[in-house]
C-alpha positions as CSV (number, residue, x, y, z in Angstrom):
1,X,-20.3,4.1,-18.2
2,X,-17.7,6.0,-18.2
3,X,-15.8,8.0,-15.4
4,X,-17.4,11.5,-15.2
5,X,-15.8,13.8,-17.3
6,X,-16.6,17.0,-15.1
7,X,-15.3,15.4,-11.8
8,X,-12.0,13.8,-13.3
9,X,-11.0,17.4,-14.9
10,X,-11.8,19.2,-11.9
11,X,-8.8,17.4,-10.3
12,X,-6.5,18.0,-13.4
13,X,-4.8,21.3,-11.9
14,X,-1.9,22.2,-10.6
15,X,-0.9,20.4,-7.0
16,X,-3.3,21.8,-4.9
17,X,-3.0,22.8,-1.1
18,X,-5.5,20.3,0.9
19,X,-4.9,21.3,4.3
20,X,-1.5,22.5,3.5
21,X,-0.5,19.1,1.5
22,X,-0.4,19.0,-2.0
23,X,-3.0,16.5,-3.3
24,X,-2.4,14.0,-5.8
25,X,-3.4,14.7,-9.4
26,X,-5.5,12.8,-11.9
27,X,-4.0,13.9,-15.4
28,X,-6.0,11.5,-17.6
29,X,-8.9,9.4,-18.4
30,X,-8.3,6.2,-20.4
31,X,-11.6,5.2,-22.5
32,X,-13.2,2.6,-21.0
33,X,-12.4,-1.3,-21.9
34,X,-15.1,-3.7,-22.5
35,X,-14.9,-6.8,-20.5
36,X,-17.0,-9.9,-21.4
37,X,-18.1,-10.0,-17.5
38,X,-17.3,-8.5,-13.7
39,X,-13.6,-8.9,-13.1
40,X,-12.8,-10.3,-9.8
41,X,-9.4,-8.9,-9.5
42,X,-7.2,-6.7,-11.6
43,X,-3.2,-5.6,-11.4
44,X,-1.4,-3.1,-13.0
45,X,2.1,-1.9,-14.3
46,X,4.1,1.0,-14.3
47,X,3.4,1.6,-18.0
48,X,-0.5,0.9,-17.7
49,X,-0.1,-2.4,-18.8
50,X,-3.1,-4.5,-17.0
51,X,-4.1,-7.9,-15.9
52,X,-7.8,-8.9,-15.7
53,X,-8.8,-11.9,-14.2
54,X,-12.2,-13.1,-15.7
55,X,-14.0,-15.7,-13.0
56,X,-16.4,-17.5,-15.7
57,X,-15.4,-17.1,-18.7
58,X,-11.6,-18.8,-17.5
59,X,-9.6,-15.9,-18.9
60,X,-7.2,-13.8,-18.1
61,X,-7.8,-10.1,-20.7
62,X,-4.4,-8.7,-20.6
63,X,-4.7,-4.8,-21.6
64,X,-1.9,-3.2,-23.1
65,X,-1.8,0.7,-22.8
66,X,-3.1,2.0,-26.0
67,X,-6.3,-0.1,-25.1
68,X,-6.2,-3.5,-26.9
69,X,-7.0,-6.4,-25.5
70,X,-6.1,-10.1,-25.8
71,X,-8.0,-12.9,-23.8
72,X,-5.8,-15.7,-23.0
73,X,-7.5,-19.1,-22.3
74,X,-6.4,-20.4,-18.8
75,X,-8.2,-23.8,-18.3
76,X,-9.6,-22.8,-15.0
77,X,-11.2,-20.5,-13.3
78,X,-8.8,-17.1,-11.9
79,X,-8.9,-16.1,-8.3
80,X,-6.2,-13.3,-8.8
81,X,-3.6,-12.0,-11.0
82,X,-0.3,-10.1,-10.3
83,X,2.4,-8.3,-12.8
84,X,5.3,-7.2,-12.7
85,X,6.0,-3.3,-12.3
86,X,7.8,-4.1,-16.0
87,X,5.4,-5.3,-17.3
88,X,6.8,-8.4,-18.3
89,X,5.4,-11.2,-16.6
90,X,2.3,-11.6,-15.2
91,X,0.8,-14.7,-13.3
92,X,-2.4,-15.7,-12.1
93,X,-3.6,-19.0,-9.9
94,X,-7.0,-20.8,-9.6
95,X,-8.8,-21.8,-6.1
96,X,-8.8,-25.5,-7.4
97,X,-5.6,-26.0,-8.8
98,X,-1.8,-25.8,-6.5
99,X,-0.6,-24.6,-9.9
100,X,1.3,-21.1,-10.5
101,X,0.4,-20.0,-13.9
102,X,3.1,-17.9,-15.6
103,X,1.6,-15.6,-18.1
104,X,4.4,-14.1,-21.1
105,X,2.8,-10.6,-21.2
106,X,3.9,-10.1,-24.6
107,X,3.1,-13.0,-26.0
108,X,0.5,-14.7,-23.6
109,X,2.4,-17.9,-23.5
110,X,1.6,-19.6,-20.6
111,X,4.3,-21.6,-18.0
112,X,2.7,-23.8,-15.1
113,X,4.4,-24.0,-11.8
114,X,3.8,-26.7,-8.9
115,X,4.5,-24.7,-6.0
116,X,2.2,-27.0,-3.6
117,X,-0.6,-24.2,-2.5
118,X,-3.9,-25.1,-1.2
119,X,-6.7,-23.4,-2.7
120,X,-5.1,-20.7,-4.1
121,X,-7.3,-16.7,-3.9
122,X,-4.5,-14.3,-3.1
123,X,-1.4,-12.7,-5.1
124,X,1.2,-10.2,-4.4
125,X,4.7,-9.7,-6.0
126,X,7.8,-7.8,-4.4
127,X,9.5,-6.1,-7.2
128,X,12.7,-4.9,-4.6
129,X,12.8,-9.1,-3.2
130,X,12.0,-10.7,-6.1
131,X,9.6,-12.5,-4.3
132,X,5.8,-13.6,-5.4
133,X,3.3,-14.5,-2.4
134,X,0.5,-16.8,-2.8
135,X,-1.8,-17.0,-0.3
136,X,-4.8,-19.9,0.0
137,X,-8.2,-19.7,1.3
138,X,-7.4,-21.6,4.5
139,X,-4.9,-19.1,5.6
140,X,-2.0,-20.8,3.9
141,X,0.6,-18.7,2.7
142,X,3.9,-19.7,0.0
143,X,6.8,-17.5,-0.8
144,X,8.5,-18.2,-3.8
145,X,11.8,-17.0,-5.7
146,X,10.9,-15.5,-9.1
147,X,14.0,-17.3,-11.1
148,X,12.4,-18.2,-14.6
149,X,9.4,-19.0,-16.6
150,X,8.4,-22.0,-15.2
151,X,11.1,-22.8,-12.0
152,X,10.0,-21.2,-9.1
153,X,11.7,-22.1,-5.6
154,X,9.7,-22.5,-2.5
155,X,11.2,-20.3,0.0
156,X,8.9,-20.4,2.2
157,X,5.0,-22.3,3.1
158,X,3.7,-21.7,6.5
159,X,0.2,-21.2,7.9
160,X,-1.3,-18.0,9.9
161,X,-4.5,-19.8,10.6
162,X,-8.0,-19.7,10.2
163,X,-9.3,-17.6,7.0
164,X,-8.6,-14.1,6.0
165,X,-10.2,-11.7,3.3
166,X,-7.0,-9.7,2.4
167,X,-3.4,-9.1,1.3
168,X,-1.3,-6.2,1.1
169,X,2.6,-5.8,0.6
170,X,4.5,-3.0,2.3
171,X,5.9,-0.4,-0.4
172,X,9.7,-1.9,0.0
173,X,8.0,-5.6,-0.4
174,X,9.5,-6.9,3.2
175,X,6.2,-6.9,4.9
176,X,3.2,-8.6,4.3
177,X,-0.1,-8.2,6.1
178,X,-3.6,-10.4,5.8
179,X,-6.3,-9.4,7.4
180,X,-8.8,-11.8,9.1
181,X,-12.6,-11.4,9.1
182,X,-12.7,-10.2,12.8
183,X,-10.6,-7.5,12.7
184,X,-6.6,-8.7,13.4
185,X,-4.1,-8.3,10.8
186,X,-1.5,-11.0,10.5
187,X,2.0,-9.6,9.2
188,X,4.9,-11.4,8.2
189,X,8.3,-11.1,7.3
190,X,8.2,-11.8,3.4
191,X,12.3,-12.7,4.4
192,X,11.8,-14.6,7.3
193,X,8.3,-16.0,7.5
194,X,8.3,-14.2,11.2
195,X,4.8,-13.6,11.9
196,X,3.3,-11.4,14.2
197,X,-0.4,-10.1,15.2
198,X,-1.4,-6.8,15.1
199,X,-4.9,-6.2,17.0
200,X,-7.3,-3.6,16.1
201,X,-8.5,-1.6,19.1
202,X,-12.2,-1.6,16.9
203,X,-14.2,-4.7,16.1
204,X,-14.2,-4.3,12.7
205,X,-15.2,-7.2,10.2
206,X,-12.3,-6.1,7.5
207,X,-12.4,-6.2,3.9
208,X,-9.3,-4.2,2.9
209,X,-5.8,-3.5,4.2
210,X,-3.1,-1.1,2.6
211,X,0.2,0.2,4.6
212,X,1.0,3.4,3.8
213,X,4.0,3.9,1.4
214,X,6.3,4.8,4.9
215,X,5.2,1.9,6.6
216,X,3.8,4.0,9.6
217,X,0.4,3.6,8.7
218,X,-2.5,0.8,7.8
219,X,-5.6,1.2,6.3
220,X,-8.0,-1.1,6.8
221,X,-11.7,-1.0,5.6
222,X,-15.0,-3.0,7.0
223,X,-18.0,-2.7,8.9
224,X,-17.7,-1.7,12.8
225,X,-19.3,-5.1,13.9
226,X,-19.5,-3.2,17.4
227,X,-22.5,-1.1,16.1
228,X,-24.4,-3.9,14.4
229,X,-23.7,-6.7,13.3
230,X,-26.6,-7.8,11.0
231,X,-25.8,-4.5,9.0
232,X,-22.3,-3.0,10.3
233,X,-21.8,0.4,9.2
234,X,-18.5,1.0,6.7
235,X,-15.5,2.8,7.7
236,X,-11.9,3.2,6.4
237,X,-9.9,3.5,9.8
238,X,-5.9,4.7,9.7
239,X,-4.4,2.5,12.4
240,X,-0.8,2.3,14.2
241,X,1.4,-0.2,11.9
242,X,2.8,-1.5,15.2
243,X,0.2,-1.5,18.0
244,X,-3.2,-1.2,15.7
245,X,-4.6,1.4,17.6
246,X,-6.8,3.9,15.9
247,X,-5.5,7.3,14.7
248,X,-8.3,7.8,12.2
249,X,-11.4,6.6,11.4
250,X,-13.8,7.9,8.5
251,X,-17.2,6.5,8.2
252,X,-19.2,5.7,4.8
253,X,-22.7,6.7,4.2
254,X,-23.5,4.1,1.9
255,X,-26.9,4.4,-0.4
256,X,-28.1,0.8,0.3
257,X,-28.1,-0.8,3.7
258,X,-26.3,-4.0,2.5
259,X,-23.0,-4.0,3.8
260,X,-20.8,-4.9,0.6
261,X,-17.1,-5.4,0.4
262,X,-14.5,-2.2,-0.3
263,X,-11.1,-2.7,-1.8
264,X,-8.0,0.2,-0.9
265,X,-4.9,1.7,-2.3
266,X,-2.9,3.5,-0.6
267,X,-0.1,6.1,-2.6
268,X,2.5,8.7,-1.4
269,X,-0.8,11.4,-1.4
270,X,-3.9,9.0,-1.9
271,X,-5.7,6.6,-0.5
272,X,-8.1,5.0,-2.9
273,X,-11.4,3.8,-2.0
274,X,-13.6,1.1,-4.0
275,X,-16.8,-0.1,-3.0
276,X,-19.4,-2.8,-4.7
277,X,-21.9,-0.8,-3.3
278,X,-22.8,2.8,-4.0
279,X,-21.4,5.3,-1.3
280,X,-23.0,8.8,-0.7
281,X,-20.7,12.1,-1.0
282,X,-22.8,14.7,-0.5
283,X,-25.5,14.4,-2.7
284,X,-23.5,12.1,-5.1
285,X,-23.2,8.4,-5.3
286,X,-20.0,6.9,-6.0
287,X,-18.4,3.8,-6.2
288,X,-14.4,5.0,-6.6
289,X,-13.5,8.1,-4.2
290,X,-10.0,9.0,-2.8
291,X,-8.6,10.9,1.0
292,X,-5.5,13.0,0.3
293,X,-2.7,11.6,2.6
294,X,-0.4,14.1,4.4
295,X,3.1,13.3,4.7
296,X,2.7,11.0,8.1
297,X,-0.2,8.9,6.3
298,X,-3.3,11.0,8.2
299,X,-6.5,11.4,6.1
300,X,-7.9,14.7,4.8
301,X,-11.6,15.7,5.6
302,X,-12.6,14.4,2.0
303,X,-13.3,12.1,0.2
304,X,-13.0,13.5,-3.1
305,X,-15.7,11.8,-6.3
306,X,-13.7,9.9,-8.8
307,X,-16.7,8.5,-10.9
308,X,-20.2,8.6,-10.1
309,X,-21.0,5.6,-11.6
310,X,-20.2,2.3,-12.3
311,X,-19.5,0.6,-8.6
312,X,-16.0,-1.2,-8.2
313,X,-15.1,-4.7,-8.3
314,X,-11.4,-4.7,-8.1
315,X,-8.8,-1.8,-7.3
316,X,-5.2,-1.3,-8.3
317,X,-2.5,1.0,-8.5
318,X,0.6,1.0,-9.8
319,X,3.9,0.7,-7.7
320,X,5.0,4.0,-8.9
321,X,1.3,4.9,-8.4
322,X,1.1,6.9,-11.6
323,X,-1.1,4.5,-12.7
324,X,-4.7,3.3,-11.7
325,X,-7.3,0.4,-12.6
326,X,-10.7,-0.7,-11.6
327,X,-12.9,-3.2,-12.9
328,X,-16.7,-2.3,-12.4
329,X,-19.5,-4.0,-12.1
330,X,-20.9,-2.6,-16.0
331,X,-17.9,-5.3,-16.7
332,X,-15.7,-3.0,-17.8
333,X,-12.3,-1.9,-17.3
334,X,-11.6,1.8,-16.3
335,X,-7.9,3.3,-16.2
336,X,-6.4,6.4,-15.2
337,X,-3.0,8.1,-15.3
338,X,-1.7,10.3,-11.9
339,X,0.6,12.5,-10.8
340,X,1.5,10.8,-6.7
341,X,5.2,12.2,-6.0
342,X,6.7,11.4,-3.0
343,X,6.2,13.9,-0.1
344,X,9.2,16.0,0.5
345,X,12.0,14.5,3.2
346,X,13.1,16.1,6.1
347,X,14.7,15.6,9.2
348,X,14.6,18.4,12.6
349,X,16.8,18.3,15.8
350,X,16.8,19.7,18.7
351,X,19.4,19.1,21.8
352,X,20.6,19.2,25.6
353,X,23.8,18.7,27.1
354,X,23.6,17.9,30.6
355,X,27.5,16.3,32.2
356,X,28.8,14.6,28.9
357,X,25.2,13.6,28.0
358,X,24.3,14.7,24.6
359,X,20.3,14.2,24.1
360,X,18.5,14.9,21.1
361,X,15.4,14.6,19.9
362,X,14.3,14.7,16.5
363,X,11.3,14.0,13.9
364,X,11.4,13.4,10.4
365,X,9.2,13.9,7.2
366,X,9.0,11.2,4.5
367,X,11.2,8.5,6.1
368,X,9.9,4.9,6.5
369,X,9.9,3.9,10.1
370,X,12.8,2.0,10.9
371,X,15.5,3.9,9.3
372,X,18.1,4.3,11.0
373,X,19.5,7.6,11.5
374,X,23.6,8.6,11.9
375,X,24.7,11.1,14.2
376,X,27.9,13.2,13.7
377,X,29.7,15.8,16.7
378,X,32.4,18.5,16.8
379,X,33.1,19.9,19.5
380,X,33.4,23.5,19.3
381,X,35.9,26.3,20.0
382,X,38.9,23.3,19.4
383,X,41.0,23.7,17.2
384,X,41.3,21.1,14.2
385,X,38.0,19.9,15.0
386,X,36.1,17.7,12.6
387,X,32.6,16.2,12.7
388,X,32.9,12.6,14.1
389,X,30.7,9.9,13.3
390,X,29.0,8.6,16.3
391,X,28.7,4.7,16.7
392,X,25.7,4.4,18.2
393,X,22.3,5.5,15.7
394,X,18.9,6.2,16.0
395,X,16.2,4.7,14.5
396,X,12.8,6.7,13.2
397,X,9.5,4.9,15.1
398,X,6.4,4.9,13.8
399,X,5.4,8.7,14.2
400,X,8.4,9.9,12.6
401,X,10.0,11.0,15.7
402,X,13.2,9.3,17.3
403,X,15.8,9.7,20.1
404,X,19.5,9.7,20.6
405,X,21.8,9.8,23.9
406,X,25.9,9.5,23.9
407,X,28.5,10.4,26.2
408,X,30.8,13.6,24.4
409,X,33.2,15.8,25.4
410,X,33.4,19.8,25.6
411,X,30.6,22.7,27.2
412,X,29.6,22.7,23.5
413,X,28.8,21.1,20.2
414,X,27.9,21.2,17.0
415,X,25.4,18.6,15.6
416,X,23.7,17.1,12.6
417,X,21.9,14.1,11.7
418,X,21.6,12.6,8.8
419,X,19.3,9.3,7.6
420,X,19.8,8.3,4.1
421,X,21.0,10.9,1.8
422,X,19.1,13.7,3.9
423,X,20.7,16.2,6.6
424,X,19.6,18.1,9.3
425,X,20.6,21.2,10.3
426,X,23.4,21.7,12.1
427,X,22.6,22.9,15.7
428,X,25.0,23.7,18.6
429,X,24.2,22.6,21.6
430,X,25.6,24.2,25.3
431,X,26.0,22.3,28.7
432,X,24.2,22.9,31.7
């Protein structure tokens, strides 16, 4: 069945103000592709080119925009599929195989690749590091160098223990988080294999993770095993990327008391939400609904109907998330195009001066925690002045906001800050 016409136009308007954030915009429908069964994962490129891994049958359907199809013959049965945002290459892997199958999206050749993992169920690619993570049932993960058809280099194959039901990449492709099934999320340096723990401050048995595209943000999605846990009620929770504490947390009504397994997306002013069982929006059951994100990640009161009916199998979303794909559980695939821009950037200061000791304090819109920030002085009322790089920067934390302190000189200053290609203001300070 297909998406509901009604619903999908109602979001094709201009940007609208959600709680003073534009919202992102559906712009079209795609028909509907015929699948011969459930999908149990799909990925999709920048151009709407999609992979579709088909369990049973031992296919792969690789969709091209306009809607056609071809079913290429894999030998095995697919646990996942990944492509390029190019659309160029795709791959796939099967759960009894260590093989990397390299899938020619324009031709559907096929190139095999021994990269040694064990049991095979997860796939992500980093476009910006050129790297392609495999990750195996038994928490094994590999990081390989995408170099050619059919040689791939094993950068890295380490173990984060016990099992896991997700993986997610950051938005720049450094960071890479699994999620266990009690609630931690593992992340690791896609660089350095440096892994690191993040606890949830809920006892959540997860499903889902997504980082938010500035890194400040994760979204995970479960049941709260601290209500029940013979039938744990579903929630999406926004949590700290650093210490996992809680900032939001939006429980699901759903319309059967089975507890079934949900599948995110998170863009620049969406977070997508697909669940395999039906979930109640008001009076309306829905298996594909989206939060509008404001520009530090935080969900609006939503969620927002993006088909009524069928429920969802798979999720994805383009990395220029102007694209979107699920497969359904009529065993069909249904697309969509989007409008997702980036929220504006900005960057505030504000300053003291206090015997040489310059303090500011500033936040920032847009900015991925961790960028570092530049500070430039000039002291006023001297003659010949110039603004003067300081050495010492600050660096944006996970709320946007960050701190500076250096020794100048002079009762007064003028200030700005700048952190990539964006400025701040220029501000003078006065001493005390």
């Amino acid at each position: 069945m297909r998406p509901t016409r009604a619903l999908v136009l109602a979001l094709v308007v201009a940007l609208s103000a959600v709680g003073g954030v534009a919202r992102a915009q559906i712009t079209a429908e795609l028909a509907p592709i015929t699948l011969p069964e459930i999908p149990n994962d799909v990925a999709i490129a920048n151009d709407g080119t999609s992979l579709v891994s088909l369990f049973d049958v031992q296919q792969v359907g690789v969709v091209k925009p306009d809607g056609s199809m071809t079913l290429v013959d894999i030998g095995c049965s697919p646990s996942a599929v990944a492509i390029t945002p190019d659309a160029s290459t795709g791959w796939t892997v099967c759960q009894d195989l260590p093989l990397l199958m390299n899938i020619d999206v324009a031709t559907g050749e096929i190139a095999l690749a021994d990269v040694g993992a064990v049991n095979p169920v997860k796939l992500a690619y980093s476009a910006s590091t050129q790297r392609l993570i495999i990750a195996g049932a038994a928490g094994q993960i590999v990081i390989t160098s995408v170099t050619s058809l059919d040689d791939y280099q094993v950068i890295h194959d380490f173990s984060v223990g016990g099992t896991y039901s997700a993986l997610a990449l950051s938005s720049d492709g450094r960071v890479g988080y699994l999620v266990t099934d009690r609630g931690a999320i593992n992340s690791f340096s896609v660089r350095t294999a440096a892994l690191k723990t993040i606890n949830l401050d809920m006892d959540i048995y997860s499903t889902a993770v997504a980082p938010s595209p500035s890194g400040r943000v994760l979204y995970v999605a479960g049941g709260d095993m601290s209500v029940s846990e013979s039938s744990p009620p579903s929630v999406v929770l926004a949590v700290d990327a650093t210490t996992g504490a809680t900032i939001q947390e939006k429980k699901l009504s759903l319309a059967v008391s089975a507890f079934g397994a949900i599948s995110l997306a998170a863009c620049h002013r969406a977070l997508y939400v697909g669940s395999g069982n039906p979930v109640l929006v008001g009076q309306e059951q829905t298996g594909l609904f989206e939060y509008t994100l404001d520009a530090l990640g935080a969900m609006g009161a939503g969620p927002s109907v993006l088909t009524s009916n069928p429920m969802v199998s798979a999720l994805s979303v383009s990395s220029d998330c102007t694209r979107g794909a699920v497969g359904s559980t009529n065993s069909e695939l249904l697309r969509w195009t989007a409008q997702d821009p980036p929220h504006p950037v900005s960057i505030t200061i504000t300053g003291s001066l206090a015997k040489g000791q310059l303090t500011l304090t500033g936040s920032s819109s847009g900015l991925v925690k961790g960028t570092k920030v530049s500070v430039y002085v000039k002291v006023s009322g001297k003659k010949g002045a110039t603004f003067v790089k300081q050495r010492k920067q600050a660096v944006i934390g996970t709320d946007g906001q960050f701190t500076w302190k250096g020794a100048v000189t002079g009762a007064r200053v003028s200030v700005y800050v700048q952190a990539q290609d964006v400025k701040s203001t220029t501000i003078t300070v006065r001493g005390r």
